[in-house]
Backbone as CSV, one residue per row, in Angstrom:
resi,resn,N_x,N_y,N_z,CA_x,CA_y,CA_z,C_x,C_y,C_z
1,UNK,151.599,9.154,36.305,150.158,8.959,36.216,149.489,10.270,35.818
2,UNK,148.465,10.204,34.663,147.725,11.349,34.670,146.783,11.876,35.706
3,UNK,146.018,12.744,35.905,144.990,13.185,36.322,143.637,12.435,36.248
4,UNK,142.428,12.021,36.505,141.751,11.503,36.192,141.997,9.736,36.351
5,UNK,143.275,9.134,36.491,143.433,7.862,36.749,144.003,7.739,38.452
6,UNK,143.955,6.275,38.431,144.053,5.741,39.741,145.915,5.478,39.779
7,UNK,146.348,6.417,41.218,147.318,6.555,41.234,148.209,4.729,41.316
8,UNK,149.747,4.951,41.512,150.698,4.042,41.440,150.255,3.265,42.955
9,UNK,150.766,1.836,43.071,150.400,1.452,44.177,151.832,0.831,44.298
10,UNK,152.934,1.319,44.825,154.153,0.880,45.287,154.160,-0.588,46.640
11,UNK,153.380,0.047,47.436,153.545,-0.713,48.979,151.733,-1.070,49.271
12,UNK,151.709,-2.041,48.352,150.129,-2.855,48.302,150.063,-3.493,49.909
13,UNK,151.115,-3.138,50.642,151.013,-4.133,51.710,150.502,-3.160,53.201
14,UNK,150.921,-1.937,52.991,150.827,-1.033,53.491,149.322,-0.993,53.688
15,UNK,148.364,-0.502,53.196,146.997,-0.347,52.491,146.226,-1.635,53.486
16,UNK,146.534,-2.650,53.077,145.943,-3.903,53.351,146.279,-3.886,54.951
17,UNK,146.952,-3.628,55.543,147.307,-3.373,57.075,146.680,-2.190,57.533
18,UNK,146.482,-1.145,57.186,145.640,0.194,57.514,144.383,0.262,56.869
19,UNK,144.197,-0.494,56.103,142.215,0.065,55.886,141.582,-1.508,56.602
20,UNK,141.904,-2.172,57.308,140.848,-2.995,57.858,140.021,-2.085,58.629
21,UNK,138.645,-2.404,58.136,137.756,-2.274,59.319,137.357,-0.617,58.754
22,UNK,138.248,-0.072,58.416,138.117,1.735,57.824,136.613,1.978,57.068
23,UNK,136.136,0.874,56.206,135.320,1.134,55.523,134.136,0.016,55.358
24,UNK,134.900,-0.478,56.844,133.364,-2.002,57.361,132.264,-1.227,57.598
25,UNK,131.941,-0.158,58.600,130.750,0.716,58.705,129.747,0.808,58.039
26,UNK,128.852,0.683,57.814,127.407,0.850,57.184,127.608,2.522,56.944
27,UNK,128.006,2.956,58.080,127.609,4.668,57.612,128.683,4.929,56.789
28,UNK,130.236,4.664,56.685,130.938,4.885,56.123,130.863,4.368,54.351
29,UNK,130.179,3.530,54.513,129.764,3.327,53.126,128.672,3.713,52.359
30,UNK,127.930,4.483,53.221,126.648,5.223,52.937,127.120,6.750,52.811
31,UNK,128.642,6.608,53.549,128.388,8.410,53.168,129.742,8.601,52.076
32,UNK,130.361,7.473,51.157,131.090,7.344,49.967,130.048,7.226,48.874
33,UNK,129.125,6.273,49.140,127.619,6.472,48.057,127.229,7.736,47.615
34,UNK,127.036,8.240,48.726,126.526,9.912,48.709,127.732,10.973,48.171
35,UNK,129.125,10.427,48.221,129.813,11.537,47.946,129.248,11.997,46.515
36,UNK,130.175,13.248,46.541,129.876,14.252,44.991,131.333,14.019,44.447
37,UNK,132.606,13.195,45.202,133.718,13.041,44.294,133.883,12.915,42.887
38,UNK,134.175,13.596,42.196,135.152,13.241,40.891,135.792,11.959,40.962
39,UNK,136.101,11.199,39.927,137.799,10.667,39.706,138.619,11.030,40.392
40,UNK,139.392,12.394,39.949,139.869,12.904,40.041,140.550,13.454,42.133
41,UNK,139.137,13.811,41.869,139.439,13.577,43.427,139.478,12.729,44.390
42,UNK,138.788,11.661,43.779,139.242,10.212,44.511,140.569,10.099,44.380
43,UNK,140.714,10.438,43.397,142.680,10.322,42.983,143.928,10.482,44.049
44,UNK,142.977,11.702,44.247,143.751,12.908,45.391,143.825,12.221,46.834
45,UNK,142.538,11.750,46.660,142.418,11.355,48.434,143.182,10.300,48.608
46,UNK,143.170,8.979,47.430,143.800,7.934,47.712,145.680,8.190,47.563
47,UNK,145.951,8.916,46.518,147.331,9.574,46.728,147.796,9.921,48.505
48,UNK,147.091,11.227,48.985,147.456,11.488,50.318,147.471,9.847,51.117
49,UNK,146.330,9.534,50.792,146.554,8.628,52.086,147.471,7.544,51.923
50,UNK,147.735,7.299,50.817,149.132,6.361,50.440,150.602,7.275,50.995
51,UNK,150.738,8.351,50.599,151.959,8.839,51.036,151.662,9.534,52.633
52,UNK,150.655,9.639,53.530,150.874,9.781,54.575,151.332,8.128,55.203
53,UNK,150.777,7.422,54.354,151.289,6.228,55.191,152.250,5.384,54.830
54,UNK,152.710,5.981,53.639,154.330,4.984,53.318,155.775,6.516,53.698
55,UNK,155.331,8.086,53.761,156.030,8.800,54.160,155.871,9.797,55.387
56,UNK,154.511,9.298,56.348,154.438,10.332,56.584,153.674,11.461,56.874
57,UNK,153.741,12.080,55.681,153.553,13.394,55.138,153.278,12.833,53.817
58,UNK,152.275,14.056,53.245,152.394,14.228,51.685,152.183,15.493,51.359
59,UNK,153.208,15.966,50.783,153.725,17.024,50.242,153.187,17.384,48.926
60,UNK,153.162,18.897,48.562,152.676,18.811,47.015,153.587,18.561,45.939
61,UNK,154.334,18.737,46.438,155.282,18.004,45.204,155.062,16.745,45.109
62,UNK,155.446,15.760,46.640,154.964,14.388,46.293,153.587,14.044,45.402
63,UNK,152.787,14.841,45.561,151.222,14.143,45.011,151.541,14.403,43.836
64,UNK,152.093,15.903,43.332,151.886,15.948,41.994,152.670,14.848,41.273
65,UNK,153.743,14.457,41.834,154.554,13.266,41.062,154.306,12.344,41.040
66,UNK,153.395,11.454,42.046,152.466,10.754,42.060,151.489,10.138,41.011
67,UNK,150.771,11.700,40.650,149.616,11.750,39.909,150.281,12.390,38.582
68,UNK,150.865,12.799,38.423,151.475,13.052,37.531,151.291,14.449,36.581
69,UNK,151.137,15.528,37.715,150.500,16.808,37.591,151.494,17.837,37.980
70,UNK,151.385,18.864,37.439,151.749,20.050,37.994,151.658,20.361,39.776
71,UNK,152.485,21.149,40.711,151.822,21.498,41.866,151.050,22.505,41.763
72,UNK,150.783,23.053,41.038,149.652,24.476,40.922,148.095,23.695,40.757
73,UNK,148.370,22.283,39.970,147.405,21.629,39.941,146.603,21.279,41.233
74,UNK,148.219,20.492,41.600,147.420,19.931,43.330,146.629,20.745,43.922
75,UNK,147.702,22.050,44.176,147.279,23.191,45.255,145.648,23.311,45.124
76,UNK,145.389,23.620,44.026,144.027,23.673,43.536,143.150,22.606,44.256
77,UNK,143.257,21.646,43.600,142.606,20.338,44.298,142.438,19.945,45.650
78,UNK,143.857,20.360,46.883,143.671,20.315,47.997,142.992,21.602,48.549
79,UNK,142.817,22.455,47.491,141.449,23.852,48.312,140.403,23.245,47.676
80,UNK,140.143,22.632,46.925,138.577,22.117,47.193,138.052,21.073,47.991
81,UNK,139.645,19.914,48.425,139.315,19.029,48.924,139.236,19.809,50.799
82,UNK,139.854,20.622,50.705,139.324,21.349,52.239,138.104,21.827,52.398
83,UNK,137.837,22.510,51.644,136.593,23.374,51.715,135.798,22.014,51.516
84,UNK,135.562,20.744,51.390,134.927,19.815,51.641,135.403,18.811,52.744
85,UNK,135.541,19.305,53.425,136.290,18.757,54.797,136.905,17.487,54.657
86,UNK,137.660,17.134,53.764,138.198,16.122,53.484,139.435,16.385,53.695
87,UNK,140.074,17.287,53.684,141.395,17.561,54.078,141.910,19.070,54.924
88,UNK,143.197,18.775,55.703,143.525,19.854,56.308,144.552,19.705,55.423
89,UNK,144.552,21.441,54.580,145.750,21.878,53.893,145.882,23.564,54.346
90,UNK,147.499,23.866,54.502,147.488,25.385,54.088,148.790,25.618,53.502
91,UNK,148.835,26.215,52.606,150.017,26.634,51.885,151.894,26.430,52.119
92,UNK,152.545,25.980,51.570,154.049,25.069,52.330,153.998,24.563,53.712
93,UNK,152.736,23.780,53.453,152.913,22.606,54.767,152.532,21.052,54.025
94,UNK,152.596,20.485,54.717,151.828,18.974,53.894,150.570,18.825,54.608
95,UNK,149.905,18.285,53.055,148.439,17.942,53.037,148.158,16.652,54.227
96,UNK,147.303,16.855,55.054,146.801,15.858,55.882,145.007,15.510,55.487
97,UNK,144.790,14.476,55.871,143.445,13.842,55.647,142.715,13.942,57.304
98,UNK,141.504,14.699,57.113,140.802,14.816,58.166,140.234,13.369,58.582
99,UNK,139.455,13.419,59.581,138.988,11.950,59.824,138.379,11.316,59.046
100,UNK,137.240,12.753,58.357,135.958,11.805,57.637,137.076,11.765,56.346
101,UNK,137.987,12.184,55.817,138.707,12.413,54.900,139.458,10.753,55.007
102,UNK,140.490,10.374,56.114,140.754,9.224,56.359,139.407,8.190,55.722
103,UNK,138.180,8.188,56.368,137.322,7.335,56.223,136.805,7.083,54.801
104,UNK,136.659,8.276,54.261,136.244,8.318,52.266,137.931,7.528,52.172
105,UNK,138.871,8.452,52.385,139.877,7.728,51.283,140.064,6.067,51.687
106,UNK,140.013,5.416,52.794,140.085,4.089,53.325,139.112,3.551,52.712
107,UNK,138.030,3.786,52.342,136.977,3.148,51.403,136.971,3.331,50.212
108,UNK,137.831,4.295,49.011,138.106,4.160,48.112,138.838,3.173,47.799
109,UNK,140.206,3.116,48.958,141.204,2.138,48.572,140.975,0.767,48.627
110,UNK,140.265,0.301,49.799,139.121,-0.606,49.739,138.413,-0.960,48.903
111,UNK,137.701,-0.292,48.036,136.985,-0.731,47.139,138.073,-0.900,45.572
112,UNK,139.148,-0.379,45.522,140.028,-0.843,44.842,140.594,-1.890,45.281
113,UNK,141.138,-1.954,46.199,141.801,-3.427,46.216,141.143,-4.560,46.065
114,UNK,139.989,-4.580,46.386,138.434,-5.784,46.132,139.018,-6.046,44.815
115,UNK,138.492,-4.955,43.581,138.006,-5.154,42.332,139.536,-5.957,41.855
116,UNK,140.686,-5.189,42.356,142.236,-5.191,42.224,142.367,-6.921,42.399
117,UNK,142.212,-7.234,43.652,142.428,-8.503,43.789,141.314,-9.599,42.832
118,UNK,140.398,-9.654,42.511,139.376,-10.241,41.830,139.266,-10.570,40.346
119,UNK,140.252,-9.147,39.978,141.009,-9.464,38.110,142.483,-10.249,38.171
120,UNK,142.954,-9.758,39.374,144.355,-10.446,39.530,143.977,-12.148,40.008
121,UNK,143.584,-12.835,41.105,143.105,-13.746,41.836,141.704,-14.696,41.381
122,UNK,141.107,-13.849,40.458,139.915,-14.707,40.210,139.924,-14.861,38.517
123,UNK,140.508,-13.844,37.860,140.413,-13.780,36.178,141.831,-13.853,35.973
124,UNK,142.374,-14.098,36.958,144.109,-14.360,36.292,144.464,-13.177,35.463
125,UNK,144.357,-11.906,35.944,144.692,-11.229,35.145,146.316,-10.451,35.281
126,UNK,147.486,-10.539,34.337,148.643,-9.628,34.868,148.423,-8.811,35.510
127,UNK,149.288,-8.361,36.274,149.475,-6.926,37.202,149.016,-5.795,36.542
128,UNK,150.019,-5.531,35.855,149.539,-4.033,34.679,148.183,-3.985,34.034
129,UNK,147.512,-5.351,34.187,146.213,-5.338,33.202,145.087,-5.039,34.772
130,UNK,145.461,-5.812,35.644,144.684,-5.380,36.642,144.533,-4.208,37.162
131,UNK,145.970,-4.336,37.494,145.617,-2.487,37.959,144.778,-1.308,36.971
132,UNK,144.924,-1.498,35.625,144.304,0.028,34.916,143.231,-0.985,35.095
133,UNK,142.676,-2.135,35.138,141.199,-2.646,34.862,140.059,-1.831,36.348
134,UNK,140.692,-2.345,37.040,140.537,-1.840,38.418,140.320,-0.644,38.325
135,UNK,140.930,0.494,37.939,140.603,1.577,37.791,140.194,2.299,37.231
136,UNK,139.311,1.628,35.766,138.696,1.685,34.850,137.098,1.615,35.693
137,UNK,137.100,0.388,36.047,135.937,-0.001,36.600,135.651,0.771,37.859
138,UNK,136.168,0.700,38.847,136.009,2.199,39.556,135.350,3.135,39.394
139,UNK,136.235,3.820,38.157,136.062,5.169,38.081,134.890,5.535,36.374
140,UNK,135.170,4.423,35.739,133.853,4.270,34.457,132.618,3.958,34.843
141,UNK,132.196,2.976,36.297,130.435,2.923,36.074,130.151,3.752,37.034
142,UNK,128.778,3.161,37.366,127.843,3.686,38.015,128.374,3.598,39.725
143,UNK,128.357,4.376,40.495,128.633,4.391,42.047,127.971,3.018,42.372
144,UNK,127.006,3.121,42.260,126.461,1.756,42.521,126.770,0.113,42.084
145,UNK,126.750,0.371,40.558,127.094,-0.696,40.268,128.239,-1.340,40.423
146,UNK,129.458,-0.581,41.013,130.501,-0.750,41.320,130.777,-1.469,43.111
147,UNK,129.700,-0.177,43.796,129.243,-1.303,44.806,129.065,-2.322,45.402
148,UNK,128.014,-2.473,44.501,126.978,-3.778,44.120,128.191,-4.748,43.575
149,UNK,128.851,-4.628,42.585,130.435,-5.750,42.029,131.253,-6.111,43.577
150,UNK,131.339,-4.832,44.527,132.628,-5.067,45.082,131.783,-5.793,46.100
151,UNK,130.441,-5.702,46.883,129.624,-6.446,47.839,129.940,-7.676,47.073
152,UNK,129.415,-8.348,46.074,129.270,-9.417,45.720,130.529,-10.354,45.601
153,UNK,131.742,-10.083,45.337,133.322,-10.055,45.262,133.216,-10.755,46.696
154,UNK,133.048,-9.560,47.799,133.211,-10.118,48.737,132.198,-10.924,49.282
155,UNK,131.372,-11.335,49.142,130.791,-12.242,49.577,130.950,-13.283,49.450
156,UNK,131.436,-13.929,47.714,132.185,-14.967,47.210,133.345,-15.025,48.008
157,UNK,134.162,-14.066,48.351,135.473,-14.097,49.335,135.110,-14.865,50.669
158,UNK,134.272,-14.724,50.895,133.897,-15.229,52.275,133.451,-16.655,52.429
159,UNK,132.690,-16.744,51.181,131.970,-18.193,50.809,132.964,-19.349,51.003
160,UNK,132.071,-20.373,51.713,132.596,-22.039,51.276,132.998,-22.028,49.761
161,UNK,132.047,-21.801,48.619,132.186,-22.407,47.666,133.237,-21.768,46.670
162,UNK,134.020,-20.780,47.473,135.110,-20.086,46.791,136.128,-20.753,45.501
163,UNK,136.585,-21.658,46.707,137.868,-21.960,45.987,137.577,-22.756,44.817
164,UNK,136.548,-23.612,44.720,135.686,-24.188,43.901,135.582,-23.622,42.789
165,UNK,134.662,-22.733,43.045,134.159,-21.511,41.722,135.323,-21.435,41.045
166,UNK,136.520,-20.722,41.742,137.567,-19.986,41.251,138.468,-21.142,40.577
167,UNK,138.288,-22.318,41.273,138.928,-23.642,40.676,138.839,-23.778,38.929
168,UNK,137.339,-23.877,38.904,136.638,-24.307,37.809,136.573,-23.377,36.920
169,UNK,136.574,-21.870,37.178,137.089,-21.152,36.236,138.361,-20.718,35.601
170,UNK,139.339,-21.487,36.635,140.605,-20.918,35.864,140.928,-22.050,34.881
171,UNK,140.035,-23.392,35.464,140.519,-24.451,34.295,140.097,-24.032,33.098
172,UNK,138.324,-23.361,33.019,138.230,-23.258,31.860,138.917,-21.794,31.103
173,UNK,139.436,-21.190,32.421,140.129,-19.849,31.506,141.447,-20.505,30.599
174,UNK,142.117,-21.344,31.048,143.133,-22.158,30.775,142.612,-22.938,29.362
175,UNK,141.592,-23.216,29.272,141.136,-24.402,28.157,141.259,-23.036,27.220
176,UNK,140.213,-22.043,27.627,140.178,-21.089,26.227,141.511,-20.669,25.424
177,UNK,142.548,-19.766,26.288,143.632,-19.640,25.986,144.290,-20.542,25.420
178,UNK,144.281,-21.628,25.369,144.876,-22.816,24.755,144.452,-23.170,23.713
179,UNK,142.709,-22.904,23.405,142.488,-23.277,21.959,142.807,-21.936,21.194
């Protein structure tokens, strides 16, 4: 993976068992609105918190292979992501995620898996097409408007008239493809 994109998601199952509830908070989603993150450093955060929780630890070697970077790169990235209290790092140890650090990255991943499941589950979209779509959309609009997509996602998730909706659109996604 380059820099600037949304890392590999090996253990989708992992994620879905550890961010319930991580990024239900009103404040926790008020203070991801407000972040000043990059891409990039969303990158970072959601990397650590995937490999603290499928290894562990995350190491700089692990992230950089991950993300698909140099470790001189990482190193870099986990001193800014400290000095923004998002992470406890110090030099040949592994990177850990502070609390509020846990809480941003649990609501990044969160708000990926929404958009993730919604191209896959609602637009029938392949795996490979979902995932970079997902992380296109993410990381291409507006903080908000991305929001505003993933609130509404879930609200339809929740709805009676779900399966319905989603019924009636895959027939007609099905009709198009066919003509």
């Amino acid at each position: 993976m380059q820099a600037g994109f949304c890392v590999d998601r090996p253990k989708q199952v992992w994620y879905t068992k550890h961010i319930e509830g991580v990024g239900d908070a009103p404040q926790v989603r008020a203070m991801a609105q407000k972040s000043t993150l990059n891409a990039s450093a969303e990158d970072y955060l959601e990397a650590i918190f995937q490999l603290v929780g499928e290894n562990g630890a995350a190491r700089t070697g692990d992230i950089a292979r991950r993300l698909g970077v140099h470790k001189s790169t990482v190193t870099g990235a986990l001193h800014g992501l400290a000095d923004k209290g998002l992470v406890n790092y110090s030099p040949y140890a592994a990177a850990g995620l502070t609390a509020r650090g846990r809480r941003v990255a649990g609501e990044i991943v969160r708000r990926h898996q929404v958009l993730h499941r919604f191209l896959r589950e609602v637009l029938l979209l392949d795996e490979p097409v979902a995932e970079a779509n997902a992380c296109r959309i993410e990381h291409g609009l507006d903080r908000q408007v991305v929001d505003r997509l993933v609130a509404f996602i879930e609200s339809v998730d929740d709805g009676e008239d779900r399966r319905e909706w989603v019924e009636r659109f895959r027939r007609q996604s099905r009709r198009e493809i066919v003509e």
